[in-house]
N, C-alpha and C positions, 0 to 999 in steps of 0.2 A: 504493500500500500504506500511505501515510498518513507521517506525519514518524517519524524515530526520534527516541525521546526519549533521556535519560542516553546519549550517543552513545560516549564516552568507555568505557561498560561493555558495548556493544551486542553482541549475539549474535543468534542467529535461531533457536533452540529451538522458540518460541513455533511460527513458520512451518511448520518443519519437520512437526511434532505436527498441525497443521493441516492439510498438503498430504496427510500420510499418512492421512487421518482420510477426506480427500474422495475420496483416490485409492485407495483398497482396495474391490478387486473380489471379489467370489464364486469367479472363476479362478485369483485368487492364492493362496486360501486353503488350505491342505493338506487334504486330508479328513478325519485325525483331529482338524483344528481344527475342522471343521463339525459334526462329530458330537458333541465337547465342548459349543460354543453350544448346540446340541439338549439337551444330558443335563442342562446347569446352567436352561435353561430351561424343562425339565419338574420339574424339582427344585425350582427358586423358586416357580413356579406352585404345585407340589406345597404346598408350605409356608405358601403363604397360604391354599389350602383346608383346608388340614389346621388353621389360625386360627379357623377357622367358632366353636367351641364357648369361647373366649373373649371374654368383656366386653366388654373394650376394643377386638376389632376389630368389633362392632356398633357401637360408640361412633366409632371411627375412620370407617365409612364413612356415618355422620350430619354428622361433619364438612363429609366431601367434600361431601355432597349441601346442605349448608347453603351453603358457600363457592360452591359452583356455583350459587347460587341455586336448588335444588332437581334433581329429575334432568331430564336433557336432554341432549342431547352427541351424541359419535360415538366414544365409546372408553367399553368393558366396564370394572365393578367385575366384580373375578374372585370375589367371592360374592353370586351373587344374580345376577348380570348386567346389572343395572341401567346404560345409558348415563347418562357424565355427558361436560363436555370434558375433553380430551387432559390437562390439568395435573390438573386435579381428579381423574380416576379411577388419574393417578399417585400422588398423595397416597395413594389411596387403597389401591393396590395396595403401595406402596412402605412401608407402615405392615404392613399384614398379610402382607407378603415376611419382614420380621423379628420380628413378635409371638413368634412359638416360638424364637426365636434358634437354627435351624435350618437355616438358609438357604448361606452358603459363607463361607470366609475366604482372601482374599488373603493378601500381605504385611503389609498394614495393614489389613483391614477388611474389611468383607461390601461388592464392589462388584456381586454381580447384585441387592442388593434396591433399586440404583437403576437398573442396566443394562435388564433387563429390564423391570419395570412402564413405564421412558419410553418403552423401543424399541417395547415391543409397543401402548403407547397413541397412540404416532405411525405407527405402521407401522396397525396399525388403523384410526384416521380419517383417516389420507390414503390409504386403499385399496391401501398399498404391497405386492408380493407377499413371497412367505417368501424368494426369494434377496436381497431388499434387507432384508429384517430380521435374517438373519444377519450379514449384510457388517456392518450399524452396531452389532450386539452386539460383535464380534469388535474391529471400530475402537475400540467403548466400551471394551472390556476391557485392549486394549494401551497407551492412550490414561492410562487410570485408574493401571494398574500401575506406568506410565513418572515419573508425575507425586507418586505418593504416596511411592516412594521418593525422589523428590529433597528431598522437604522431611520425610524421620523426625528424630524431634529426636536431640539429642544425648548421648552415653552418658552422662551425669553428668543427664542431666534424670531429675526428678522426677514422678512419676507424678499425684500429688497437686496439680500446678500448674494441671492441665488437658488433655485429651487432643484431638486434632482431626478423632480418623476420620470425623466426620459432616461434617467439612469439605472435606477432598477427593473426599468421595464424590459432589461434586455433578458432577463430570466425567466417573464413568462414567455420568450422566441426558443429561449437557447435551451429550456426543460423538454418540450414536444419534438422539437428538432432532433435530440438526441435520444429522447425514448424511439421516435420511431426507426432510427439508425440503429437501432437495436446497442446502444453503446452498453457495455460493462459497469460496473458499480464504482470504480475505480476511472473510468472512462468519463462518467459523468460527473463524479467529483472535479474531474480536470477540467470539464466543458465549465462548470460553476465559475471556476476559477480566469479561462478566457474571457469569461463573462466580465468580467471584473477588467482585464485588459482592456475591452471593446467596449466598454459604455462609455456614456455622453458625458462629458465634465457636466458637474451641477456649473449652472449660469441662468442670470439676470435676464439675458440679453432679444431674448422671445418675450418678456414682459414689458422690457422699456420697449424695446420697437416695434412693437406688435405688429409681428411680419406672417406674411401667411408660410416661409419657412418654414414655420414652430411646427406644422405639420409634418415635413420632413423629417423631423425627428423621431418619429413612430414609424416610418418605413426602415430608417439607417437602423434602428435596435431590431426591426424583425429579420432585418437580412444581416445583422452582425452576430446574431442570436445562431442562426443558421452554421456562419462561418466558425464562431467560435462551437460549435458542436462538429465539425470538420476537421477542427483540427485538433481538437483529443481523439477523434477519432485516427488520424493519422499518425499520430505518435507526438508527443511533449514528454520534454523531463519535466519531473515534481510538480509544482504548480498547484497543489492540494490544499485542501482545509481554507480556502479561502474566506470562510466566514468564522473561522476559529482562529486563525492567529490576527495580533492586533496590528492595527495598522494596514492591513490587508485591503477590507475593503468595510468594515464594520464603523470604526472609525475614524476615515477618509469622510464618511458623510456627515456624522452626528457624534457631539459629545455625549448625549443621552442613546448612548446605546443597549438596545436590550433583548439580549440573547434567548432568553427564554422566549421570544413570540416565534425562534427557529424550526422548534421543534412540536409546541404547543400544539397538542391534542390531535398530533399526527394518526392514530387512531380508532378515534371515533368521532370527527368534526370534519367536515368541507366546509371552509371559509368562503370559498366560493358561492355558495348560496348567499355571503352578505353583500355579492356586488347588486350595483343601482344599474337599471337599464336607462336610460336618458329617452323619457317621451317626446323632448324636443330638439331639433338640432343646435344646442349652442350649450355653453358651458355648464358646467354643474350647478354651481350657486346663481345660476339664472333663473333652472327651472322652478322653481314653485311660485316666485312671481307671476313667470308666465302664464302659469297651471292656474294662479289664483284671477286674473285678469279675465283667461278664457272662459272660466267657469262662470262667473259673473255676469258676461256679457252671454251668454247663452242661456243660461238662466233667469236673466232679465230681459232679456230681447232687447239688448241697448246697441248703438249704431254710434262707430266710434268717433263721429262730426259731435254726437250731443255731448261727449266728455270734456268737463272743464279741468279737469286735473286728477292724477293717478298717484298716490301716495305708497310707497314700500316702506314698510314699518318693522324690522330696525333693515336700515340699509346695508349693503353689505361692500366689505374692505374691495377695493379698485374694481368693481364693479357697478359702478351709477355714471361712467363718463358718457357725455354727450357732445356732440360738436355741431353748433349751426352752420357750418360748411356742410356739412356731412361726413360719412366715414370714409376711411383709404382702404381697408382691410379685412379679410376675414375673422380672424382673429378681432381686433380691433370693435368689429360688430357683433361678434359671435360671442363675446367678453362685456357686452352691455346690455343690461338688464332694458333700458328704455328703449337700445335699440330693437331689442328683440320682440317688446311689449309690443311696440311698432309695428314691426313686420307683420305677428298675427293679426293686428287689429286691421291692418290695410290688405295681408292674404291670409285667412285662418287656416288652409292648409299650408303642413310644414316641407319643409325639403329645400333643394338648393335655390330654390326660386325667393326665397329670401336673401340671398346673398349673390344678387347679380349686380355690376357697376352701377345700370343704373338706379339700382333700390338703395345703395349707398348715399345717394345724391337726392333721391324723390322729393320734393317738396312735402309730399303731403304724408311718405313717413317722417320726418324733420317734425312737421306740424304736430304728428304723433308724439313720436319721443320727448317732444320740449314741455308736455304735457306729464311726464313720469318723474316725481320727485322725492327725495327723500324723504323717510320722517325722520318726528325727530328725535326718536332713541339713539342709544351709542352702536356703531356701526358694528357688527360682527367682522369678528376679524377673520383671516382664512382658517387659522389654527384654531381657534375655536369652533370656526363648524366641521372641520377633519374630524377634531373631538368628541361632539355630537353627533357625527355620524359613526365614528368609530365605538362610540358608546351605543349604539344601536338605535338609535333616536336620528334625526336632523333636526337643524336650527329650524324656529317657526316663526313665518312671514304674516305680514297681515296687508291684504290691500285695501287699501280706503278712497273709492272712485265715485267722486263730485259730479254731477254733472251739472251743464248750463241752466238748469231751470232749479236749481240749488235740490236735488234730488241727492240723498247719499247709499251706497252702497257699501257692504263691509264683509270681508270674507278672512279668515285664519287660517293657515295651514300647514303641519307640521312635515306631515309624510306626504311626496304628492303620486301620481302613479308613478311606477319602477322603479321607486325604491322595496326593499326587500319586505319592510310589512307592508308594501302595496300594492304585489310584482305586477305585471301583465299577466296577463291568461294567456293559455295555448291559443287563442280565437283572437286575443288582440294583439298577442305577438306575429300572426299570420297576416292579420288585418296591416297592421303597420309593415311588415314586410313589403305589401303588395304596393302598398303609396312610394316604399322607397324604391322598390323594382320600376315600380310605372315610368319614370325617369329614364330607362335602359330598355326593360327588356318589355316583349308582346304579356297581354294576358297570359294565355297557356303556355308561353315559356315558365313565367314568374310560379304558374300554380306545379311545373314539371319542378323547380325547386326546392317551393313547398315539400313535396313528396319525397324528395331525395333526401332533405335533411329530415324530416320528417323517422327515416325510415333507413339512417344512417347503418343503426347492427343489423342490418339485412345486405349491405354493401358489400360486394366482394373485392372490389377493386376501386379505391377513391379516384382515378384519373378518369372515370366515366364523366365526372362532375365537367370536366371541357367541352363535352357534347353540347354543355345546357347553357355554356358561355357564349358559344360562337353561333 
């Protein structure tokens, strides 16, 4: 198993996370966990077809196709269908999983827009069938969950220092990656450890410039995830215990490190069941606003000319900016609570169609957003709602909407749908599939995917899935 180093501080975390990555089985799985892997993986997929009508994910899969020295390969871009290899059409997939910042939120971060694009690009070009590509979603997910709580930073950090969710998210790529390479126990401890090589420096620099970039960063960890399971696979000296010796990679991130969330109730818990699915396309700490907004005005039959003013009660930390220019950016839109209030209220249906140039610019969402104001409690800060949610709960919003004839509305909301006490159903996980497919693919394409994920441990071979691409 190779020397221990720092012996003096040795533990076996690292191993354990390893052993359980290679030894989970399809028969261990509970069935409400198999059918979760299904709903988050038609929902990611969902989310990158639903990308089709944005720029930058044309742009994103000229990338892939460049870096792979043009197309060729054994694993689907999920628009278009185009084969490239297994790394490259994760890049690929793993960019347009989060373009609509739509996709899910853990604890700490979106880890299906890396789980999925590696699992199903390796599960695809190695011909793997759908019960081994749930087993490594599921491995990825408990694997990711385990590891990103041990290194949250510390309650006095600063948001503004740097954030690192594009950095652990290379573990929920590089766990499925390597279960389905069939890697060794000893194999995947090392893949851990690339892992750690290959992730994203924590940085600011997606927050101050809110660049639609910041997307980019969920395809480089899915196709890094990939490569770093490639090459324990091909031989490395040592390179072990990566989450057991110090300085490593534990505390590179956080002073407040804490080892025990490594191994925590490996089993008899999937942490996975505590991820949030995002009912709407924009940031996490957007949705229940939005959720409180729509509920309201459907409810009330209100017509969003009669609204005098939209109040968010406590507002939340660098989420309330507005610009009377308008917005530059996805991010930038997709990060603003007013913007997004906007969008629904001038198109209630969700998808990319909120985030075209010219809906940046519109007048009359402008005329919307200028209308969405704080109140006036003390703002929740981001680590406070992590906390709230990581505590099983989320922070609770309240909207308070005025309208022109001095009429007041009021609504509270803690949990809103997709969070975990309020997932979607199988019927409305299908339902929203079919609005983010509508974007890409025909009706009876979309309901042929249905059924394939649907009906994944009946799969013999996962590179059937290209048929339903192209």
């Amino acid at each position: 198993m190779g020397r221990k180093y720092f012996a003096a501080n040795a533990t076996d975390y690292t191993q354990k996370l390893a052993d359980y990555a290679v030894d989970l089985k399809f028969g261990d799985i509970p069935a409400e966990v198999i059918e979760r892997a299904k709903m988050l993986t038609l929902h990611t997929l969902g989310v990158a077809l639903a990308a089709k009508p944005i720029e930058l994910s044309d742009a994103a899969v000229k990338v892939a196709e460049a870096a792979n020295g043009g197309k060729g390969g054994e694993a689907s871009v999920w628009l278009g269908g185009d084969k490239l290899s297994m790394a490259s059409a994760a890049f690929a997939n793993g960019t347009l999983s989060d373009m609509l910042d739509w996709e899910d939120c853990a604890w700490a971060g979106h880890p299906n827009a890396g789980a999925i694009p590696a699992a199903m690009a390796v599960a695809e070009g190695l011909k793997k069938d759908g019960k081994a590509y749930l087993e490594a979603v599921v491995a990825a997910l408990e694997v990711y969950q385990r590891v990103s709580m041990a290194v949250q930073p510390a309650d006095d950090f600063d948001h503004n220092e740097g954030w690192a969710i594009a950095n652990w998210q290379i573990f929920a790529a590089s766990t499925p990656a390597a279960k389905l390479m069939g890697l060794t126990k000893q194999e995947m401890n090392q893949t851990f450890g690339a892992s750690v090589l290959f992730a994203k420096m924590p940085s600011n620099l997606q927050q101050a410039t809110m660049s639609n970039a910041y997307h980019y960063e969920y395809g480089i960890t899915a196709q890094n995830g990939i490569l770093a399971a490639m090459c324990a696979q091909n031989g490395v000296a040592n390179l072990m215990d990566c989450f057991d010796i110090p300085n490593a990679y534990c505390e590179q991130l956080t002073k407040a490190v804490d080892r025990t969330w490594l191994d925590r109730n490996l089993d008899d818990r999937f942490y996975m069941m505590d991820i949030l699915v995002k009912h709407w396309p924009a940031n996490m700490w957007v949705q229940t606003p939005v959720e409180l907004v729509d509920l309201l005005v459907k409810e009330n039959h209100i017509h969003a000319d009669d609204i005098a003013e939209i109040v968010v009660n406590p507002p939340t930390q660098y989420r309330m900016h507005f610009y009377e220019e308008g917005f530059e950016s996805l991010m930038e839109a997709q990060f603003s609570i007013p913007y997004v209030i906007a969008a629904m209220l001038l198109d209630p249906k969700p998808g990319p169609n909120w985030y075209t140039p010219e809906m940046f610019k519109d007048p009359k969402l402008i005329e919307y957003a200028k209308k969405v104001k704080a109140g006036p409690d003390k703002e929740d800060t981001l680590l406070e709602c992590f906390h709230i949610f990581q505590s099983g709960s989320h922070p609770e919003k309240s909207v308070t909407m005025t309208m022109k004839d001095g009429t007041v509305y009021e609504k509270t909301q803690r949990t809103h749908k997709g969070h975990p006490l309020d997932m979607l159903t199988l019927d409305e996980f299908c339902d929203l599939f079919r609005r983010e497919a509508s974007f890409t693919l025909t009706p009876e394409r979309t309901e042929e995917i249905i059924d394939f994920v649907l009906n994944l441990e009946n799969v013999d071979d996962m590179s059937k899935i290209h048929e339903l691409l192209v």
